[in-house]
N, CA, C and O atoms as a Tinker XYZ file with bonds, in Angstrom:
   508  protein
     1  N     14.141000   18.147000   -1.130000    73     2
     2  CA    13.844000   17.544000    0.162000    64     1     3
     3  C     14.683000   16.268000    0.293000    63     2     4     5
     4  O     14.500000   15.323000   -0.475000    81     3
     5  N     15.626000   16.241000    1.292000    73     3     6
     6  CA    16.515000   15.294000    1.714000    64     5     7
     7  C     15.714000   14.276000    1.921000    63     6     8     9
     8  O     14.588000   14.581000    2.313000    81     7
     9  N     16.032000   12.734000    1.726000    73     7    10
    10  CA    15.687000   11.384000    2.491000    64     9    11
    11  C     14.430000   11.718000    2.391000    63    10    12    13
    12  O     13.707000   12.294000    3.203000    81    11
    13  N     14.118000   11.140000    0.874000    73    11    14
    14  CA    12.175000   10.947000    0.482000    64    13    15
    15  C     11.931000    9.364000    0.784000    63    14    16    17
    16  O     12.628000    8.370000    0.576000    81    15
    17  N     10.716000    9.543000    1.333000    73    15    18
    18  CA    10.312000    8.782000    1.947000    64    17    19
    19  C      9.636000    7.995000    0.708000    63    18    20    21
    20  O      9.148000    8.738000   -0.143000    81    19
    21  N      9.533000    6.612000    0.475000    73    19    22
    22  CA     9.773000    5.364000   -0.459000    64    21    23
    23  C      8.045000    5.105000   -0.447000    63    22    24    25
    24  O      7.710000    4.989000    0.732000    81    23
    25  N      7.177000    5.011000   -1.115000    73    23    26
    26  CA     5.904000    4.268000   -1.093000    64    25    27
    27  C      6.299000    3.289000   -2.131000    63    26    28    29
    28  O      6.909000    3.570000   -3.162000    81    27
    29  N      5.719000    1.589000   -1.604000    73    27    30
    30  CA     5.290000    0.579000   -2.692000    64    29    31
    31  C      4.082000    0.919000   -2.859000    63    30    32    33
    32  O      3.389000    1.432000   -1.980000    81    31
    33  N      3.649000    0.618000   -4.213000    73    31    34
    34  CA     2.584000    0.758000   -4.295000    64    33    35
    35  C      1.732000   -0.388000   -5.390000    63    34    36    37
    36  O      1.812000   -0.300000   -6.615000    81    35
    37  N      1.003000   -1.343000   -4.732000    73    35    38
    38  CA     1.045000   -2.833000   -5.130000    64    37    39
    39  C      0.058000   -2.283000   -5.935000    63    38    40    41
    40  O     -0.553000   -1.326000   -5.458000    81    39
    41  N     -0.265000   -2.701000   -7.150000    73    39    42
    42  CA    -1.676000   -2.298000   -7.856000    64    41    43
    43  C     -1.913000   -2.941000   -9.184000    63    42    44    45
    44  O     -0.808000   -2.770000   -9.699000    81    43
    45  N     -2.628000   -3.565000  -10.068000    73    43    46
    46  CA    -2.546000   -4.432000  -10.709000    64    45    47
    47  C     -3.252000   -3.650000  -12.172000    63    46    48    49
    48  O     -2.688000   -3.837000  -13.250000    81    47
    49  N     -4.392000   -2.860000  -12.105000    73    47    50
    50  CA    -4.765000   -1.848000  -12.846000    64    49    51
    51  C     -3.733000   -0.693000  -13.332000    63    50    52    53
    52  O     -3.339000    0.225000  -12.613000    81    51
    53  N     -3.312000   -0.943000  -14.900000    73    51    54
    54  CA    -2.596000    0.004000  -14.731000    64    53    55
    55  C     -2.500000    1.593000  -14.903000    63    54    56    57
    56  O     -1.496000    2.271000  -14.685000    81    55
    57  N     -4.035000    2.149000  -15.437000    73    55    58
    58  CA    -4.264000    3.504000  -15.060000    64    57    59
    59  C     -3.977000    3.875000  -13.680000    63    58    60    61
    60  O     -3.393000    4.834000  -13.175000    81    59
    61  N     -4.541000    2.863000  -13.228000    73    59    62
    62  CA    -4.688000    3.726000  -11.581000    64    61    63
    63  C     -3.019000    3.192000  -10.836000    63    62    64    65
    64  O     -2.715000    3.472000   -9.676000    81    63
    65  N     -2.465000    2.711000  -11.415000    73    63    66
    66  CA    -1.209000    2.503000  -10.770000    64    65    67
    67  C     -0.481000    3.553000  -11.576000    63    66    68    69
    68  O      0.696000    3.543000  -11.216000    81    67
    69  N     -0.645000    4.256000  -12.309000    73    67    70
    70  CA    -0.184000    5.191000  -12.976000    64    69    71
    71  C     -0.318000    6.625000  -12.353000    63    70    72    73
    72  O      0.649000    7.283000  -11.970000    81    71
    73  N     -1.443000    6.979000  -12.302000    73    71    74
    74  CA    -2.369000    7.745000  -11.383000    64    73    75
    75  C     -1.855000    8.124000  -10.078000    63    74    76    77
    76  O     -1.651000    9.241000   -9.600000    81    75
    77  N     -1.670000    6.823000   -9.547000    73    75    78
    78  CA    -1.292000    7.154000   -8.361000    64    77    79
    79  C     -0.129000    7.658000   -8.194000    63    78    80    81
    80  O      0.071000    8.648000   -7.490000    81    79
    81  N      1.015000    6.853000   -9.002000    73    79    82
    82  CA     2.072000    6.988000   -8.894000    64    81    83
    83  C      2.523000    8.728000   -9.312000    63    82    84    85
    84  O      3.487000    9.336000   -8.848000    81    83
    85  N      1.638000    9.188000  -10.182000    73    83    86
    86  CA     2.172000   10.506000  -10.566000    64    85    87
    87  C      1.777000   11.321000   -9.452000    63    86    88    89
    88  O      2.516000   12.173000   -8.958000    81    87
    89  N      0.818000   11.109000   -9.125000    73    87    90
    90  CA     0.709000   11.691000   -7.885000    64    89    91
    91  C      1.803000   11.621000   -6.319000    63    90    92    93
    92  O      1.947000   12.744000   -5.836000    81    91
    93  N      2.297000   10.855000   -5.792000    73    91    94
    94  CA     3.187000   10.480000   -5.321000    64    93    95
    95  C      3.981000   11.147000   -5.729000    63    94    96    97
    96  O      4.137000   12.294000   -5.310000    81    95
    97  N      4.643000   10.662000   -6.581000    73    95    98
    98  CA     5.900000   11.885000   -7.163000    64    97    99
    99  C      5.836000   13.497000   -6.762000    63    98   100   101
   100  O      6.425000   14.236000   -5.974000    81    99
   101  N      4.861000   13.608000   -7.683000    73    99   102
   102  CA     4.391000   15.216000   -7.042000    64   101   103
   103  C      4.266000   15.657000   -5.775000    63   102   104   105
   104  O      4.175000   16.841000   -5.449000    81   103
   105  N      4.259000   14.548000   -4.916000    73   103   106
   106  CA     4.022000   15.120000   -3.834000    64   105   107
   107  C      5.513000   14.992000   -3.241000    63   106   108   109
   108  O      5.673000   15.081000   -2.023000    81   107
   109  N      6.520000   14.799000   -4.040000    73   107   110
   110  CA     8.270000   14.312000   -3.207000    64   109   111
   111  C      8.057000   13.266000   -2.999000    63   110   112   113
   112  O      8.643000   13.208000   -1.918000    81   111
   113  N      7.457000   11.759000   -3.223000    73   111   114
   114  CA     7.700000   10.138000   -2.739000    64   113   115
   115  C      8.402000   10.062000   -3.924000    63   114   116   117
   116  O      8.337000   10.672000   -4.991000    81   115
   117  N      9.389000    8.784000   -3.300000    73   115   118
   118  CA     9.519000    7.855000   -4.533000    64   117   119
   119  C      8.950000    6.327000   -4.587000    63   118   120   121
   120  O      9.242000    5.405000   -3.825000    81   119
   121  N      7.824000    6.312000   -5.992000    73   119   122
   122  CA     7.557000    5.667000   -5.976000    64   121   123
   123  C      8.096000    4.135000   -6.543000    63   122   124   125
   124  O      8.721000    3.899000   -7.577000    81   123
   125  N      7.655000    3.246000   -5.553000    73   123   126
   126  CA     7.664000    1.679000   -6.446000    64   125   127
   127  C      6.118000    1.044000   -7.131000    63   126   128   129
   128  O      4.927000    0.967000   -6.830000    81   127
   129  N      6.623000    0.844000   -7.727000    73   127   130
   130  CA     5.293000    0.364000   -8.954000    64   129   131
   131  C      5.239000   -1.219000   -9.037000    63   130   132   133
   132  O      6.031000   -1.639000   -9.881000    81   131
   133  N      4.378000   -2.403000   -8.263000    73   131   134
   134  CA     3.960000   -3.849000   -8.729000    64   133   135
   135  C      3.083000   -4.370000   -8.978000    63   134   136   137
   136  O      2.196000   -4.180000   -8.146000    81   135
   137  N      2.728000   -5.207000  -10.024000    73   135   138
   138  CA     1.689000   -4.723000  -10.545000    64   137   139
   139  C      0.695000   -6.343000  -10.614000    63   138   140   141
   140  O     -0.414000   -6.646000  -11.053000    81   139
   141  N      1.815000   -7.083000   -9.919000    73   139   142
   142  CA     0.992000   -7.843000   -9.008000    64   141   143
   143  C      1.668000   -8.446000   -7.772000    63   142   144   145
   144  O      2.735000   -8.014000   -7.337000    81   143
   145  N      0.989000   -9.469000   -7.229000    73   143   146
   146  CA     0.848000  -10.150000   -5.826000    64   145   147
   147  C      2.581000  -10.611000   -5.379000    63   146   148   149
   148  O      3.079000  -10.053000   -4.401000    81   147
   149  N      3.164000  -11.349000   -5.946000    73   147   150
   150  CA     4.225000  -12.130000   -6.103000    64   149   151
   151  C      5.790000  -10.623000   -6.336000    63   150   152   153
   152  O      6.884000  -10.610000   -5.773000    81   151
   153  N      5.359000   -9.857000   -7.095000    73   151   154
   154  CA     6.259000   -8.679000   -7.393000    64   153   155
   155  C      6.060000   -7.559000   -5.923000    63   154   156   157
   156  O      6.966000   -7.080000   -5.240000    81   155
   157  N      4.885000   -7.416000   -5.797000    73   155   158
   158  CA     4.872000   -7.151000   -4.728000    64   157   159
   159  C      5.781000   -7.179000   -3.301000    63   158   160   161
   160  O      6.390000   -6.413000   -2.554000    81   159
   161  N      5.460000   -8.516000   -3.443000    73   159   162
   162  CA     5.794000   -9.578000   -2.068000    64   161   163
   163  C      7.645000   -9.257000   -1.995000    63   162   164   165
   164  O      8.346000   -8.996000   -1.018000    81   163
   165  N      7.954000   -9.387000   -3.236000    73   163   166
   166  CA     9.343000   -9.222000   -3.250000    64   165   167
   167  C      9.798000   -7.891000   -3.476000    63   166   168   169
   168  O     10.926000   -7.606000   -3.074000    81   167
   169  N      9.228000   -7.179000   -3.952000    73   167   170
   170  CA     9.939000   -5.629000   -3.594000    64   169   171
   171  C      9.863000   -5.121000   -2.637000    63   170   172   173
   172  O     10.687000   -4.235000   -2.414000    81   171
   173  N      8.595000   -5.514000   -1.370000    73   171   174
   174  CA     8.747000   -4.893000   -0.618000    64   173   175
   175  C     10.160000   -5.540000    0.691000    63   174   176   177
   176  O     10.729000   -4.934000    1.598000    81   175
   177  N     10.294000   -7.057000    0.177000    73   175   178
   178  CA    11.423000   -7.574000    0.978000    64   177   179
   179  C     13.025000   -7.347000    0.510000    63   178   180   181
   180  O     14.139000   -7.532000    1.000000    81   179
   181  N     12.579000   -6.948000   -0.459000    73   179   182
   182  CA    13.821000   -6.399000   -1.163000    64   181   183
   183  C     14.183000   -5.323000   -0.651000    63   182   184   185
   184  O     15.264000   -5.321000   -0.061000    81   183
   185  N     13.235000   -3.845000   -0.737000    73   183   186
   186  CA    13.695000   -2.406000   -1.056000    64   185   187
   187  C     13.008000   -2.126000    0.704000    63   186   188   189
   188  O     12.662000   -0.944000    0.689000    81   187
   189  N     12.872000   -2.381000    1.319000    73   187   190
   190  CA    11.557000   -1.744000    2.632000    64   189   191
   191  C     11.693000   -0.598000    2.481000    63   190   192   193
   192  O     12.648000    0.114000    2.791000    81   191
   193  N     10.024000   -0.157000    1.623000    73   191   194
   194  CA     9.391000    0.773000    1.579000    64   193   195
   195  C      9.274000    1.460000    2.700000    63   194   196   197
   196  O      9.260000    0.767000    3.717000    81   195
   197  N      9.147000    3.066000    2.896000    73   195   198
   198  CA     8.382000    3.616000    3.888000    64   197   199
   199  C      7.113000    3.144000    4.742000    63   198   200   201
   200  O      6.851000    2.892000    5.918000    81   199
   201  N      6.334000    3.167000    3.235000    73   199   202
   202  CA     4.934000    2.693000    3.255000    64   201   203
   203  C      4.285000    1.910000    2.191000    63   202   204   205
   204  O      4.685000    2.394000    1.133000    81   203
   205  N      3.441000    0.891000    1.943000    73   203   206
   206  CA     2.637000    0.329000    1.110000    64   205   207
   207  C      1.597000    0.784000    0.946000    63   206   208   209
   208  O      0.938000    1.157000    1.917000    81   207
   209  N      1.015000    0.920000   -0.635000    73   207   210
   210  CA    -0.151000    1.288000   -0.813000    64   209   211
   211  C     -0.597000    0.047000   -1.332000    63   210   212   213
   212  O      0.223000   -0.474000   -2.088000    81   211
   213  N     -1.705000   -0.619000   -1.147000    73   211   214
   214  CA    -1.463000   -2.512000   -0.855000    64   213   215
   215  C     -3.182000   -2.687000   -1.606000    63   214   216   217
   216  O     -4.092000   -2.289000   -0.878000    81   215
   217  N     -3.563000   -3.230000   -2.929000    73   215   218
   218  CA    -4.923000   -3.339000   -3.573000    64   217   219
   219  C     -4.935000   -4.907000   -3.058000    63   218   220   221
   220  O     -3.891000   -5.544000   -2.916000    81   219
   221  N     -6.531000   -5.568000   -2.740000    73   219   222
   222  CA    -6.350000   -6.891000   -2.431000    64   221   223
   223  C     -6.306000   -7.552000   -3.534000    63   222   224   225
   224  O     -5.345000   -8.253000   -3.851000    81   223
   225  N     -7.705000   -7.342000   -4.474000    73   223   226
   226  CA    -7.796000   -8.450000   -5.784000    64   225   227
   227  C     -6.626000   -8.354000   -6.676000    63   226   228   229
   228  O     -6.614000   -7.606000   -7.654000    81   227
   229  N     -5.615000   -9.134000   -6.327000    73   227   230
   230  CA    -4.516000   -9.120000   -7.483000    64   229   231
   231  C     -3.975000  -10.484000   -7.836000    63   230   232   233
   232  O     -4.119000  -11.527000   -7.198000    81   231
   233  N     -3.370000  -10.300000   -8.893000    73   231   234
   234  CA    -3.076000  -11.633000   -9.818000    64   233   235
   235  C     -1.749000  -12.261000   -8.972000    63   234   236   237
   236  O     -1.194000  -11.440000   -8.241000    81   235
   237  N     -1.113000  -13.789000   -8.996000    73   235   238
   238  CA    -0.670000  -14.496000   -8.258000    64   237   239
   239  C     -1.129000  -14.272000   -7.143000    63   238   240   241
   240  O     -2.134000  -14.967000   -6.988000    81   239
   241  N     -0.862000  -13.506000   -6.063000    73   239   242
   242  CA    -1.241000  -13.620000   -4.690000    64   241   243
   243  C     -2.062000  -12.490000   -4.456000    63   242   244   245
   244  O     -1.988000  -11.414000   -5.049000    81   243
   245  N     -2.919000  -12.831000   -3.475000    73   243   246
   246  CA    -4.024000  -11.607000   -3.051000    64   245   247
   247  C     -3.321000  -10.506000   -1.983000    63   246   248   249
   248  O     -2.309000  -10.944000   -1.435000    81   247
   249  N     -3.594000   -9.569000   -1.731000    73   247   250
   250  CA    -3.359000   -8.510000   -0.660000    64   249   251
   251  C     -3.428000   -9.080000    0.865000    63   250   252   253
   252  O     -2.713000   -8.810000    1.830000    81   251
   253  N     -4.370000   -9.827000    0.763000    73   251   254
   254  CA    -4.115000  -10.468000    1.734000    64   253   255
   255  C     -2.977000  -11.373000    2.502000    63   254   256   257
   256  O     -2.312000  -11.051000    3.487000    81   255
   257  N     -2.955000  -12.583000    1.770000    73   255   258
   258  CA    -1.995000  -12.760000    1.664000    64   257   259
   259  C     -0.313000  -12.310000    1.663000    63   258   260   261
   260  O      0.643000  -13.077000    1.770000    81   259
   261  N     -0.299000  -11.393000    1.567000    73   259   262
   262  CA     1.178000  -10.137000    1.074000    64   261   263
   263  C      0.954000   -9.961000    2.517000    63   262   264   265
   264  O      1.600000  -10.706000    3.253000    81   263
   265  N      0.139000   -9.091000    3.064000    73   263   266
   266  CA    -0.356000   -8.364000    4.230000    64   265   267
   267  C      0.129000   -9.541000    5.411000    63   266   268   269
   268  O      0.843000   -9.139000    6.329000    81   267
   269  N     -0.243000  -10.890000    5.371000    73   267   270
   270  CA     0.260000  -12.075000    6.304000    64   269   271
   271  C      1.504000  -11.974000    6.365000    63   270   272   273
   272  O      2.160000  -11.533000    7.309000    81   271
   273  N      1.921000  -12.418000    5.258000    73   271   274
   274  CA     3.771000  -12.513000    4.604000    64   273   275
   275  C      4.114000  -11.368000    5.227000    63   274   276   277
   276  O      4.958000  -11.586000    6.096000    81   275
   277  N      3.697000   -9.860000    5.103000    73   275   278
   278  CA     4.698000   -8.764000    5.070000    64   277   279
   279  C      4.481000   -9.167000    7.359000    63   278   280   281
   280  O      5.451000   -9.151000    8.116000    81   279
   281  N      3.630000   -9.332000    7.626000    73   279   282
   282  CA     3.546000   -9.338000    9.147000    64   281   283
   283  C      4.143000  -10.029000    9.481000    63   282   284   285
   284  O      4.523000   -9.642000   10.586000    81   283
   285  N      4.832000  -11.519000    9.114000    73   283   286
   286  CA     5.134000  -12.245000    9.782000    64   285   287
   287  C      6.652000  -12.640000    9.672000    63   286   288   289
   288  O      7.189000  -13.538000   10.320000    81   287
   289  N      7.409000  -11.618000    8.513000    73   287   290
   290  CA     8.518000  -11.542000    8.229000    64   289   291
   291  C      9.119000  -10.353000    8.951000    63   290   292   293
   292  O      8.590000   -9.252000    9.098000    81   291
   293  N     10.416000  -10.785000    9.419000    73   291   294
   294  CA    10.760000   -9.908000   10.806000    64   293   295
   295  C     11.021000   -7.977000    9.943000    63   294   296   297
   296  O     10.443000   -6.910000   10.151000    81   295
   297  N     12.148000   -8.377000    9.002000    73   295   298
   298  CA    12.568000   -7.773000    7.785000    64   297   299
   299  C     11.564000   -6.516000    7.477000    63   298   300   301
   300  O     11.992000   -5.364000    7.554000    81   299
   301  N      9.971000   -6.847000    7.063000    73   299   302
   302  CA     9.201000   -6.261000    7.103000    64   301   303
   303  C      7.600000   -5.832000    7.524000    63   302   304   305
   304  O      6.657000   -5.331000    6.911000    81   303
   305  N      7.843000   -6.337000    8.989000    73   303   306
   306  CA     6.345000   -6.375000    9.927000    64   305   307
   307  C      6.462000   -4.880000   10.441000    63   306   308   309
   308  O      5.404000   -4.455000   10.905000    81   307
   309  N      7.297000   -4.185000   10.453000    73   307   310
   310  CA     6.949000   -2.891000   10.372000    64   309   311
   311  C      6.322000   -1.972000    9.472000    63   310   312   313
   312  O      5.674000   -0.958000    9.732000    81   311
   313  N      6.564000   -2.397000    8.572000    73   311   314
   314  CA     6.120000   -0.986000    7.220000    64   313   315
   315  C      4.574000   -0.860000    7.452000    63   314   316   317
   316  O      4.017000   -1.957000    7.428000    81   315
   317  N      3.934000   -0.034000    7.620000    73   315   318
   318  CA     2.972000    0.671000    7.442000    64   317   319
   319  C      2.098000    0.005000    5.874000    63   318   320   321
   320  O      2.569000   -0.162000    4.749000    81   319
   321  N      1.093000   -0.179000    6.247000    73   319   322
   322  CA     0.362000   -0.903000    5.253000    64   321   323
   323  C     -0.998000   -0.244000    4.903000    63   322   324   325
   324  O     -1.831000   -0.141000    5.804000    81   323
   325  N     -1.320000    0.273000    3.480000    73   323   326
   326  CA    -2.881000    1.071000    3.853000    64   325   327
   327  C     -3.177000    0.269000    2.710000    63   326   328   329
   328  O     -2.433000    0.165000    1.735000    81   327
   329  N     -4.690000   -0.504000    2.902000    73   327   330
   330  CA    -5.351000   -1.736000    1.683000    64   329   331
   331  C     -5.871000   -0.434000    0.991000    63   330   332   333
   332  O     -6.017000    0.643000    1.569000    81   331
   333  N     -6.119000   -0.670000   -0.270000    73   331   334
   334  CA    -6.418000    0.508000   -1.477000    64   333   335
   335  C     -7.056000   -0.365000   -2.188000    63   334   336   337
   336  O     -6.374000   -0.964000   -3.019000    81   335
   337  N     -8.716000   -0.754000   -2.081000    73   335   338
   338  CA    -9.154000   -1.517000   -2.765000    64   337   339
   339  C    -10.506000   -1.373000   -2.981000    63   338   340   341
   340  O    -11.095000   -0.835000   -2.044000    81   339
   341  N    -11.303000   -1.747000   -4.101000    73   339   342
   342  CA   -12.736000   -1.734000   -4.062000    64   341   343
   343  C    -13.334000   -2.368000   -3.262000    63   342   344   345
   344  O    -14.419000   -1.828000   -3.043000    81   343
   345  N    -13.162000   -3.422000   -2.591000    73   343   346
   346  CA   -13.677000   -4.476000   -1.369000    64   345   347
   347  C    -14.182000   -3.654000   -0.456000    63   346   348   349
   348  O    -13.443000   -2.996000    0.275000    81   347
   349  N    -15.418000   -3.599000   -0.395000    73   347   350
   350  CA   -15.803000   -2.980000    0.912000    64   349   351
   351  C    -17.322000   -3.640000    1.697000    63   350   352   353
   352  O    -18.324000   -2.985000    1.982000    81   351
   353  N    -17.145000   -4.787000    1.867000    73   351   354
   354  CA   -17.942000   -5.565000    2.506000    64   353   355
   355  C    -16.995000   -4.981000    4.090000    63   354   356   357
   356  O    -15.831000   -4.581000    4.109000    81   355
   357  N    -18.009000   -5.115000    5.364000    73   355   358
   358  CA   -17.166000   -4.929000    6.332000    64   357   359
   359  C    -16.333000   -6.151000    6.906000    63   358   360   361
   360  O    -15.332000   -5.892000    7.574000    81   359
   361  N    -16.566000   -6.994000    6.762000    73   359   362
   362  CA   -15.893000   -8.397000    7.100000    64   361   363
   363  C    -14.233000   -8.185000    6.698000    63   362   364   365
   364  O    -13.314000   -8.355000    7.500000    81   363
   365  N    -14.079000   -7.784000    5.306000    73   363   366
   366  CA   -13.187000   -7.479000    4.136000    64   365   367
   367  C    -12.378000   -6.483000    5.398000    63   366   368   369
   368  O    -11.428000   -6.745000    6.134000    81   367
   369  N    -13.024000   -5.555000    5.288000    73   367   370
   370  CA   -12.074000   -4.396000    5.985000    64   369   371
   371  C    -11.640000   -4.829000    7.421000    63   370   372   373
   372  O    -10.468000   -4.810000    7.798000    81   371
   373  N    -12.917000   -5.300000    8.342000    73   371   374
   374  CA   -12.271000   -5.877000    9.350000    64   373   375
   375  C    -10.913000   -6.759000    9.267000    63   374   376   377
   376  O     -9.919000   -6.501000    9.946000    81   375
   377  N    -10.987000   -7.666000    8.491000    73   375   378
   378  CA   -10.116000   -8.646000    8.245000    64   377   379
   379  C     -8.463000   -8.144000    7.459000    63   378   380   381
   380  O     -7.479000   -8.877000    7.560000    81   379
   381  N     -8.429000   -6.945000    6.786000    73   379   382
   382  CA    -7.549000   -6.777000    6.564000    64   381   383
   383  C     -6.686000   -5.552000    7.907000    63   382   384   385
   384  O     -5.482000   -5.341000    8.050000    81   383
   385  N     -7.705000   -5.041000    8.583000    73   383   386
   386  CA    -7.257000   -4.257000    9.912000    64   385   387
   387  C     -6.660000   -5.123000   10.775000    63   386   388   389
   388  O     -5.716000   -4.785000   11.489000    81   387
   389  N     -7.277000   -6.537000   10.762000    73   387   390
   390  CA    -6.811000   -7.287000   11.932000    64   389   391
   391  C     -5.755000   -8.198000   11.335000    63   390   392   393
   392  O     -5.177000   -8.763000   12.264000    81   391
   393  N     -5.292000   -8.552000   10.208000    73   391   394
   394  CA    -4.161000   -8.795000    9.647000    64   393   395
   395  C     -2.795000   -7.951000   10.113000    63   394   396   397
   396  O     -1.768000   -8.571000   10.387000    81   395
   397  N     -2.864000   -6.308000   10.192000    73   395   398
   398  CA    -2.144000   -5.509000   10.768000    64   397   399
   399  C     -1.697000   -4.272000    9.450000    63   398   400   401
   400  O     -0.648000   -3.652000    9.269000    81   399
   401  N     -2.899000   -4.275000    8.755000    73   399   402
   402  CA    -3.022000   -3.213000    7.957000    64   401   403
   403  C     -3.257000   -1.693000    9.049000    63   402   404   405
   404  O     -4.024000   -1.695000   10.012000    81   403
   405  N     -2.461000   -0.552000    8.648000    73   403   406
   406  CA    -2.714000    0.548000    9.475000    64   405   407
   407  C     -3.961000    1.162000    8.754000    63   406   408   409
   408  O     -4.127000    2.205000    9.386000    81   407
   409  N     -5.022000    1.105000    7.702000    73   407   410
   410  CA    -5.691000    1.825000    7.097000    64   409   411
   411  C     -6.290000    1.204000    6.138000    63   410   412   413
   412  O     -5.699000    0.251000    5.631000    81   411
   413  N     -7.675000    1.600000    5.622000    73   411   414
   414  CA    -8.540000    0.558000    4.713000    64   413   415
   415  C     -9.013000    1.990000    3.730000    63   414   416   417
   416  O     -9.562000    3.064000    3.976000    81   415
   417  N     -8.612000    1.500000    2.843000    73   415   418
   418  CA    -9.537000    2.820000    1.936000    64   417   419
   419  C    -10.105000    2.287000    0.867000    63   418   420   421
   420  O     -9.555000    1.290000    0.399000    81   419
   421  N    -11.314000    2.795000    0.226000    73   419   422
   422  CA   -12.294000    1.903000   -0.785000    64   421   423
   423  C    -12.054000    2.699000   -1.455000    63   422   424   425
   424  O    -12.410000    3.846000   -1.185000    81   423
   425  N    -11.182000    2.337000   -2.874000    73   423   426
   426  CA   -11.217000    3.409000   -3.894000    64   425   427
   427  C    -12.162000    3.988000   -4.359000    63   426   428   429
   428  O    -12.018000    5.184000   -4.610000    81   427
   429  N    -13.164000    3.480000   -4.572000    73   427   430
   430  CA   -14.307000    4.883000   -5.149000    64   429   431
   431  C    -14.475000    5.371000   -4.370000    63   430   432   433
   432  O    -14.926000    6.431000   -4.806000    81   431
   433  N    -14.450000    5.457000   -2.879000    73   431   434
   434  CA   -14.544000    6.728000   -1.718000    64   433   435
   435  C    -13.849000    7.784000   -1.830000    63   434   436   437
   436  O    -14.152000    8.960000   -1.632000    81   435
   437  N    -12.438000    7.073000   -2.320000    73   435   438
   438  CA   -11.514000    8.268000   -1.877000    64   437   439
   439  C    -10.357000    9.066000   -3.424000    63   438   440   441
   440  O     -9.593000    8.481000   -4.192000    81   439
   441  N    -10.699000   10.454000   -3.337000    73   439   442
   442  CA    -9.638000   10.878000   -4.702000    64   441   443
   443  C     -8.554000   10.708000   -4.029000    63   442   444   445
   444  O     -8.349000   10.880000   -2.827000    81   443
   445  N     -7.733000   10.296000   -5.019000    73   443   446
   446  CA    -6.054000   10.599000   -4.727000    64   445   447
   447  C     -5.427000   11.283000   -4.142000    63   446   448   449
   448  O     -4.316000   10.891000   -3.787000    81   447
   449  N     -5.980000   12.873000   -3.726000    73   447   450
   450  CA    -5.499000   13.773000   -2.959000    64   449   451
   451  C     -6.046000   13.544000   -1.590000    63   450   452   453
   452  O     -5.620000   14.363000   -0.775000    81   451
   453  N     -6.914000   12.612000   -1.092000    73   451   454
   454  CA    -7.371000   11.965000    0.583000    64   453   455
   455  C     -6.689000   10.575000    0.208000    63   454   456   457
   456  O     -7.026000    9.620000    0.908000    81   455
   457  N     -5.901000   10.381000   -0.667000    73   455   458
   458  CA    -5.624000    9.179000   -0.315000    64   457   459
   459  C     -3.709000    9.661000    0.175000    63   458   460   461
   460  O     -3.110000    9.235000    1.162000    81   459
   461  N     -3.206000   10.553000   -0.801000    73   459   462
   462  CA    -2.016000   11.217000   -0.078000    64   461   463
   463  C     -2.031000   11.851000    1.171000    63   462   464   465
   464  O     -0.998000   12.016000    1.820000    81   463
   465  N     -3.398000   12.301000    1.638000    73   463   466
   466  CA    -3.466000   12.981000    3.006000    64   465   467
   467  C     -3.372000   11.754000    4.081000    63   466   468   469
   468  O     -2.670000   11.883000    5.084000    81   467
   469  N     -4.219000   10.379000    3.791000    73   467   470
   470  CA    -3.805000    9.411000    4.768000    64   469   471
   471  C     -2.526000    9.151000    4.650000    63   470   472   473
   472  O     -1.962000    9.070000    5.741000    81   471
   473  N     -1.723000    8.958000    3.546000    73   471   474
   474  CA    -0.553000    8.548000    3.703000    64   473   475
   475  C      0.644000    9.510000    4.280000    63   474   476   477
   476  O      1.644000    8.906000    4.669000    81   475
   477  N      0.650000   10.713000    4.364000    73   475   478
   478  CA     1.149000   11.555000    5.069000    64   477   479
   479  C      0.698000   11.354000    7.012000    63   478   480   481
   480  O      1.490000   11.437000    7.950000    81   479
   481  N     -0.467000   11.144000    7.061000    73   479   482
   482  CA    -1.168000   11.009000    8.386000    64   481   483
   483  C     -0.148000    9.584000    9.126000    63   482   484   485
   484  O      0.351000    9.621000   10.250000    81   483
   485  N     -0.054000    8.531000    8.241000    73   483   486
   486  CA    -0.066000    7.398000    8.836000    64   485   487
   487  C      1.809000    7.650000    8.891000    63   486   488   489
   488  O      2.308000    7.142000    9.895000    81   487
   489  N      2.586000    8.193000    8.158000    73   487   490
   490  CA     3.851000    8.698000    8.102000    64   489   491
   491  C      4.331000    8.924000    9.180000    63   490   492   493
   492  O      5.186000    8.334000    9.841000    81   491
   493  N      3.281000   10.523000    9.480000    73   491   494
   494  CA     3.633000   11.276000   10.291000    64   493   495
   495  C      3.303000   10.276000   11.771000    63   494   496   497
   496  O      3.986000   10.414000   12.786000    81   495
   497  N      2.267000    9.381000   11.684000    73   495   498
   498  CA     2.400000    8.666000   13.301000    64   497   499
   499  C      3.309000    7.724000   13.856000    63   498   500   501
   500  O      3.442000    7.373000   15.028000    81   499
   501  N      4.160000    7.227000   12.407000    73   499   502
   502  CA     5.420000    6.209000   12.798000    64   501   503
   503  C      6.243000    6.782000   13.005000    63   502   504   505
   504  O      7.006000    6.209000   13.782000    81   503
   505  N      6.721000    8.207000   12.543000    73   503   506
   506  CA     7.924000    8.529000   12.948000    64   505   507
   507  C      8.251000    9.370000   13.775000    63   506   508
   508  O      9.440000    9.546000   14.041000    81   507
């Protein structure tokens, strides 16, 4: 498959940044792997991802934070942003929707295979 489409995928745990990432692959992405806040911030201004898979609680800078930065930098206020995090107070989710996250998912809600189906979903509506 020609011109694979790029996921970052910010995550600080590294099973599940592992996890994910094999998954991704399998599905044709190529993945980027950071494994915190600050690495993040700069790969995605570096490489612009397709899409971010974006955890909040992370070391140097929070998801949040990234999520401000990635909006307010011209470079990358487009990329598609889905928060991938245990946080699920609704305040939390509100607040990262209205930051300009396209998608909130609470990891223990969701297996990996609904979490590739949103990211295909949110793909398929940008382009």
């Amino acid at each position: 498959m020609a011109n694979k489409k790029t996921i970052l995928l910010v995550e600080d745990d590294e099973f599940l940044a592992e996890l994910y990432a094999t998954k991704l692959n399998l599905e044709g992405y190529e993945v980027l792997v950071a494994s915190d806040g600050e690495k993040g911030f700069k790969t995605a201004s570096d490489k612009i991802p397709d899409l971010i898979l974006l955890d909040i609680i992370l070391p140097k800078m929070d998801g949040f934070e990234i999520l401000k930065k990635l909006k307010a930098n011209k470079k990358t206020k487009d990329i598609p942003v889905i928060l991938l995090t245990n946080l699920s107070q609704k305040d939390e989710v509100k607040k990262g929707l209205d930051l300009g996250a396209n998608d909130y998912l609470i990891k223990a809600h969701f297996m990996p295979s609904e979490v590739i189906s949103k990211i295909k979903k949110v793909l398929k509506e940008i382009s």
